[in-house]
Structure formats: C-alpha cells, structure tokens
C-alpha positions in Angstrom: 0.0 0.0 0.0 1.5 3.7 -1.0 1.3 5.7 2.2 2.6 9.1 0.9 1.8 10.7 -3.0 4.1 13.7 -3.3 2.8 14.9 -6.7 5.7 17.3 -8.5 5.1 19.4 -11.5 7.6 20.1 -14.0 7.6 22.8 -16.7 11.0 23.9 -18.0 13.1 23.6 -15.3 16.3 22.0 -16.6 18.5 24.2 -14.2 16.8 23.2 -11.3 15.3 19.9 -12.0 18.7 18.3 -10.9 18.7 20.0 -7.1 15.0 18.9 -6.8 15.5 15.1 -7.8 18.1 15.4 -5.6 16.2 16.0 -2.8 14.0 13.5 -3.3 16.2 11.0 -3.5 16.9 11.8 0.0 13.3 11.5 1.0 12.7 7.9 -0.8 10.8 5.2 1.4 9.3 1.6 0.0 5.7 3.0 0.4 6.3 6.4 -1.1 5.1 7.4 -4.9 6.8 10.2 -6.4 4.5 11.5 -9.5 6.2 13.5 -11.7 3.9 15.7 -14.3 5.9 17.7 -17.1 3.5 20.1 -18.2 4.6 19.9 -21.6 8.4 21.3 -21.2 10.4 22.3 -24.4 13.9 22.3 -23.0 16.0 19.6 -21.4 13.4 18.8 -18.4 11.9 15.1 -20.2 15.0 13.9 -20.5 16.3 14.7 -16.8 13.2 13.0 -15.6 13.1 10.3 -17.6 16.6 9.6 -16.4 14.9 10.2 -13.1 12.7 7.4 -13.6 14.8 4.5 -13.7 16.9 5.4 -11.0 14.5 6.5 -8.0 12.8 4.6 -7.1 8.4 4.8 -6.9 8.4 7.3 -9.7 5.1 7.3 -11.6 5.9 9.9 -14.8 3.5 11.4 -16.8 4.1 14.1 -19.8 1.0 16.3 -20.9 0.9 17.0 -24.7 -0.5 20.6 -23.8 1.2 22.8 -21.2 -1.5 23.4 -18.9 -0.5 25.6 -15.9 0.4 24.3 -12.2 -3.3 23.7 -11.1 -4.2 21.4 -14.5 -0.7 19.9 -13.6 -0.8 19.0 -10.2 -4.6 18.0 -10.7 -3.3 15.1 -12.8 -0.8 14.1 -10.3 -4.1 14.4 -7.9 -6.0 11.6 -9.9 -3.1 9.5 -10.4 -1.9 9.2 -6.8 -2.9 6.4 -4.3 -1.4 7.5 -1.4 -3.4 7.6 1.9 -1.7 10.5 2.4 -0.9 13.4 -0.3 2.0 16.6 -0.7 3.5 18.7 -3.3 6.7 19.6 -4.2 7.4 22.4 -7.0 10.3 21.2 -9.9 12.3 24.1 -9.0 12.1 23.7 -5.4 13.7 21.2 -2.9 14.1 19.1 0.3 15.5 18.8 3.4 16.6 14.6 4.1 13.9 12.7 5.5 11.8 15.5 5.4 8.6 13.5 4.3 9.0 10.9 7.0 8.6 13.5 9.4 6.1 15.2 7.7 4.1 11.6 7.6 4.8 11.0 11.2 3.6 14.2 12.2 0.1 13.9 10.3 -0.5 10.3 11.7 0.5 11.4 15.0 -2.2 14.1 15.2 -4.6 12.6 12.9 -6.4 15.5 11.1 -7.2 16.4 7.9 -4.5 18.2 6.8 -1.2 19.8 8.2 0.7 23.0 7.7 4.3 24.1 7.6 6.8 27.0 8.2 9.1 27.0 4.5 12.6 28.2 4.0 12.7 31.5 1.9 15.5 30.9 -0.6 16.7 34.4 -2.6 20.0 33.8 -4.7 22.3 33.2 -1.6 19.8 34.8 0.8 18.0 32.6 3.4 14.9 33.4 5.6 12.0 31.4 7.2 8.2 31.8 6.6 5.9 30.9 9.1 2.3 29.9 9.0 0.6 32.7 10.7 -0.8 30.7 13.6 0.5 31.2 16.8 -0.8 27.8 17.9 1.4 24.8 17.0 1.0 20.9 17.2 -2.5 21.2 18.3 -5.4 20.0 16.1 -8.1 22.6 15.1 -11.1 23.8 12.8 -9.5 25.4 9.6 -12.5 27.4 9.7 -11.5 29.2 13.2 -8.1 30.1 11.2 -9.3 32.6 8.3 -10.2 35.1 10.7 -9.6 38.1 11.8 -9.5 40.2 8.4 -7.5 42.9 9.4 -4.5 40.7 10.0 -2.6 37.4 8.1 -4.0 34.1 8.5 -3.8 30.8 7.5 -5.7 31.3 4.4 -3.0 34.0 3.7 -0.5 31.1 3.4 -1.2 29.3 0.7 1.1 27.6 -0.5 -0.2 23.6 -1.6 3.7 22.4 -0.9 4.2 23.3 2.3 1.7 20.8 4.4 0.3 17.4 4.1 -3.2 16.0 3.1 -5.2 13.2 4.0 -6.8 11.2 1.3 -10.3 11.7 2.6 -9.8 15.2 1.4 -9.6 14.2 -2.1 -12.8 11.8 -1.7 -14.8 15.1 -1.0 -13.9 17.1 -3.6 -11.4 19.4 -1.5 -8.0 18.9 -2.7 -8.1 19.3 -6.8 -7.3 22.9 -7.6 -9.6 25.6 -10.2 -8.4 23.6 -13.3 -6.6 26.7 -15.8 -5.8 28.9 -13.4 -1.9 30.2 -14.2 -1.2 31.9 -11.2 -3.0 32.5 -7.5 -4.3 28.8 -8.0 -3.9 28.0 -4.3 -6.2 31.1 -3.3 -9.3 29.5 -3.9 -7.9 25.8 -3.1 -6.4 27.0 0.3 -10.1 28.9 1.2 -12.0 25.8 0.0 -9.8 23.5 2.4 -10.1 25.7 5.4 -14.2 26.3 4.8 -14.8 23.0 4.5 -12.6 20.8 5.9 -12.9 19.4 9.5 -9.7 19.6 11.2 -5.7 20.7 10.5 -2.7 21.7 12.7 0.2 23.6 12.0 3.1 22.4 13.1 7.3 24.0 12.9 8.6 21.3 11.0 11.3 22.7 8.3 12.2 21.4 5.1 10.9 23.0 2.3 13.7 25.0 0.0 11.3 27.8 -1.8 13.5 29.1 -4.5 12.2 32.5 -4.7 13.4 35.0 -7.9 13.4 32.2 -10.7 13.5 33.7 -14.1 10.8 31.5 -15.8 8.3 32.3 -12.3 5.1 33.7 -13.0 5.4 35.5 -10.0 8.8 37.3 -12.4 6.7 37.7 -15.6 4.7 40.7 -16.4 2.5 38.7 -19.2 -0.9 38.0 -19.1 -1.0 35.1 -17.0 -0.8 37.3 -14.3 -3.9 38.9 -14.4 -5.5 35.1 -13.7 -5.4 36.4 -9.9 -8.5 37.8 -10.9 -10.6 34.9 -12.1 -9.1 32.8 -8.8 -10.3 35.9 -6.6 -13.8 35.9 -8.0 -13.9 32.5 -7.2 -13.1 32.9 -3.7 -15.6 35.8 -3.3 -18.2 33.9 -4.6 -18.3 30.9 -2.9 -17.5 32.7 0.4 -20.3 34.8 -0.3 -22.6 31.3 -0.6 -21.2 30.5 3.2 -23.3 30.4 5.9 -21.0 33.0 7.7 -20.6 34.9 4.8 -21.0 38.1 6.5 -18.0 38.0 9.0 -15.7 36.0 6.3 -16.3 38.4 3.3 -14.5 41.1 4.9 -11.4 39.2 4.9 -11.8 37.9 0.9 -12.5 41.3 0.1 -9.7 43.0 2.0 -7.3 40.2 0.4 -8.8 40.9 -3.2 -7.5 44.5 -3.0 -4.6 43.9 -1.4 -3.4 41.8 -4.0 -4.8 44.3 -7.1 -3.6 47.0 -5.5 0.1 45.0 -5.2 -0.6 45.0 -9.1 -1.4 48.2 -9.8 1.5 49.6 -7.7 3.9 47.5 -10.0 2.2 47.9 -13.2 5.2 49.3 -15.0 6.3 46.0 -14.7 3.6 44.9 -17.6 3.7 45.5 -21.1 1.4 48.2 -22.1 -1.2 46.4 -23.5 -1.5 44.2 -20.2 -1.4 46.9 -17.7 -4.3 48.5 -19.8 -6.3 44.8 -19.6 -5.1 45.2 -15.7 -6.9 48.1 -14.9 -9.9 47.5 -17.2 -10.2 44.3 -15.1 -9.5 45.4 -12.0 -12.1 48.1 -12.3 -14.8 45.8 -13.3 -13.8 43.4 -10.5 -14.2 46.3 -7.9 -18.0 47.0 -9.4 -18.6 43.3 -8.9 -17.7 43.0 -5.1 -20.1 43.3 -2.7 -20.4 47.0 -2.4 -20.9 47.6 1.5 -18.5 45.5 2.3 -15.6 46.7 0.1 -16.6 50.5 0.9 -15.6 49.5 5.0 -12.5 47.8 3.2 -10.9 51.0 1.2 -11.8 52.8 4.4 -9.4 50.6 6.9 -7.0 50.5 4.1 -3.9 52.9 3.6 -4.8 56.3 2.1 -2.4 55.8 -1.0 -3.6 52.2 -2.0 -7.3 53.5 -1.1 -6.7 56.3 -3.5 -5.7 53.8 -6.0 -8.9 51.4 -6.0 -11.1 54.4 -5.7 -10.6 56.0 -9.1 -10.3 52.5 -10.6 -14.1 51.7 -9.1 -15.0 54.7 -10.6 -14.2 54.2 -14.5 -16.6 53.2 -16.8 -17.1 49.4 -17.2 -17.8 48.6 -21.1 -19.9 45.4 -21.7 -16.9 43.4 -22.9 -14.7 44.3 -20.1 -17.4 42.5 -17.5 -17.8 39.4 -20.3 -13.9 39.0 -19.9 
C-alpha cells in the first residue's frame, strides 16, 4: 500500500530539476510514490526526468501533450496518486533529508485532515524562514477558526499547496483538486475551500521546504498575461465565500485580500507591457464594481490612504460590456 503521494510538476526547469530530484532521493521510502507531471516542457526537463525514472525509485511519470499551468498539472498528479496521504513539491524547489517521514509522522501522529508548515525563503544566496501565521502549533483545530480576523494574516494568507500534508479523505470530498486553468493564484481559492470545509488541521514548525524564490521562468517574475488570472481565482473565492453560511464575517477578509493583491498589481504595473497593464486596470475596475459594495466601501476605508486612492478611481471608470464578459 502507498502511504505518501508527493505529486511534482515540472515545466522547464532543466537548471533546477537536478537539485529537486536530488532531494527527493533523500526522501525515498518503500511505500512512497513520487508522481512527476511535465506540463509539456520544451527544454531539457523530459530527458532529466526520464533519467529520473529509472533510477528513483516509486516514480510514476506522466508528460502532458499541452502545457496546462500548475493547477491542471498537479490536478493530474491528484488523480493519479494512491497514497493515503498526499504533498506537493514544485520542480524548481527542494528538500531537506527525511523530510517527508517527518512530515508523515507528524500527520498520523495528530490525525487530522491536513497539516501546515513554516518553509525556508531561498533568494540567490539569501536565506529566511516563513511561518504559517498561527500562533498555535502541534494542536489540532477547525481550519475554519483560522481565516479570521480580516485585518491581519491568516492561514488562508499562506497558501502555498507544498508546504503541508493532506489526507486522502480530502480528495474523496472534492477538496484537494485545484480551479483547473488557473496560471497563477491557484492556491487562493484551493487554500479557502480546504479551510471552509474541511474538518480539522494543525500547523506544526517542522522545516524542510527549500522555496527558491526569484526564478526567471516564475510567473510571480513575468509581467504577461497570465498574471492577471489572480482575478478569475479571486472571483472565485468571493463567490463561494459569499454562498457560506457565515458569509457576513468571512467576506470582509476575501474582500480586503482581493484588493490587497490588485492593488500589489497596480502599484507595480510598470512592470507589464502596455497592453496588459491596460487589460489590468480594465479588469481590475470591473472586478471592484462586482464585489459586494458595502463591504468593500468598510475595506478601502481601513485601508492605507495611498492604496485607497488607487482602488477608488479604478471603481469609478466606466465598465464597457466586454470588459465584465472578460
């Protein structure tokens, strides 16, 4: 029986793919499945993991024929993992040793639904720990007690999928796939779902997580289109925490985060190229006009006068009809 699925996706990463595999190699047990997705990568990366797959051992490798983005790729690793337990690793990040036993143990040991973890920050030479934002550590909890309060970060504020642990039973009900498409802020609406609906998780200080942050081929680096998908994943989470039955003291927090992260956008949109930066804005101010309007006029005024300023005019431009169909 596989015990741990650690699903990694892998899109054009042949400078890093070597570090990660690395890692893992480290982290190998005899009821551990490694599933590797290449999301369709045009440089060297097939050929380091198909090298990859006859030397470590529980590799399951599968190579889409269309690049899809990180949610459609870790989806597939998702459906092809029979682990009791699940994780994901990026193909640019990597791993402490025995990292994932620990992890495992730690899960088992508390028995909830799913577990968090601090991350090491990982900047050229640079090195710097992120921790969940919950005070509370090794003690089991509702996820749903965790989004709260708006006004500072939460859990739902860390989202990223690698750096925790899943149980299976999350999967069976439908909380664990990701918003399938979605090029970047896929684990927004995926790290609200899990702590809406699931039942239980702890966070616990367990490091071993190497985030390489300031990779060239990041989304996070690359003014392009694909950026302004944090839209569409922000709508999502609006809406469905707006369907909650305690929408009214979690909207405040989606709505606060939604701005946040446009205004984050706006402030760098030199960054775009112009023809983005004008899709940006267009989108942006539509997005403000669909928010729930009482609630996002007690956001701007808690928020900092210059960022305020910002959304404002942006809620005030004129919306044309293909702006909202987009």
């Amino acid at each position: 029986m596989v015990k741990l699925s650690v699903i990694v996706p892998f899109y054009n990463v042949q400078q890093y793919a070597p570090d990660t595999l690395k890692s893992l190699r480290a982290n190998t047990r005899e009821d551990f499945e490694f599933i590797f997705v290449d999301d369709c990568s045009t440089d060297e990366t097939p050929d380091i993991l198909a090298r990859a797959e006859r030397e470590l051992p529980g590799v399951v490798h599968v190579r889409h024929k269309k690049n899809g983005g990180l949610a459609t790729a870790r989806n597939t690793g998702i459906d092809k993992a029979r682990g009791e337990y699940l994780t994901f690793l990026d193909g640019d990040d990597w791993l402490a040793p025995d990292y994932f036993p620990r992890l495992l143990a730690a899960i088992e040991e508390l028995g909830c639904d799913f577990v968090r973890t601090d991350h090491v920050v990982c900047t050229a030479k640079a090195r710097s720990i992120a921790r969940v934002p919950q005070g509370r550590r090794g003690v089991v909890m509702n996820p749903r007690d965790a989004i709260l309060p708006a006004d500072r970060s939460t859990s739902v504020d860390y989202a990223y999928a690698w750096a925790g642990i899943y149980h299976r039973r999350l999967v069976d009900r439908g909380l664990l796939h990701f918003t399938d498409g979605l090029r970047t802020a896929e684990d927004r609406p995926w790290i609200w779902k899990l702590h809406r609906e699931a039942e239980s998780f702890a966070t616990v200080g367990l490091l071993g997580v190497f985030y390489r942050r300031g990779v060239a081929s990041s989304l996070t680096q690359i003014g392009d289109v694909r950026q302004l998908d944090f839209i569409r994943a922000f709508d999502q989470v609006i809406e469905e925490t707006a369907g909650d039955r305690d929408a009214d003291k979690l909207l405040p927090k989606a709505v606060r985060t939604y701005c946040a992260i446009m205004a984050h956008h706006l402030g760098s949109i030199e960054r775009f190229e112009p023809a983005v930066a004008r899709k940006l804005r267009s989108l942006s101010s539509a997005a403000l006009k669909r928010m729930p309007q009482d609630v996002l006029a007690e956001v701007m005024d808690s928020m900092d006068p210059q960022r305020a300023s910002r959304l404002r005019r942006l809620r005030r431009r004129p919306t044309s009809a293909r702006t909202v169909a987009a």
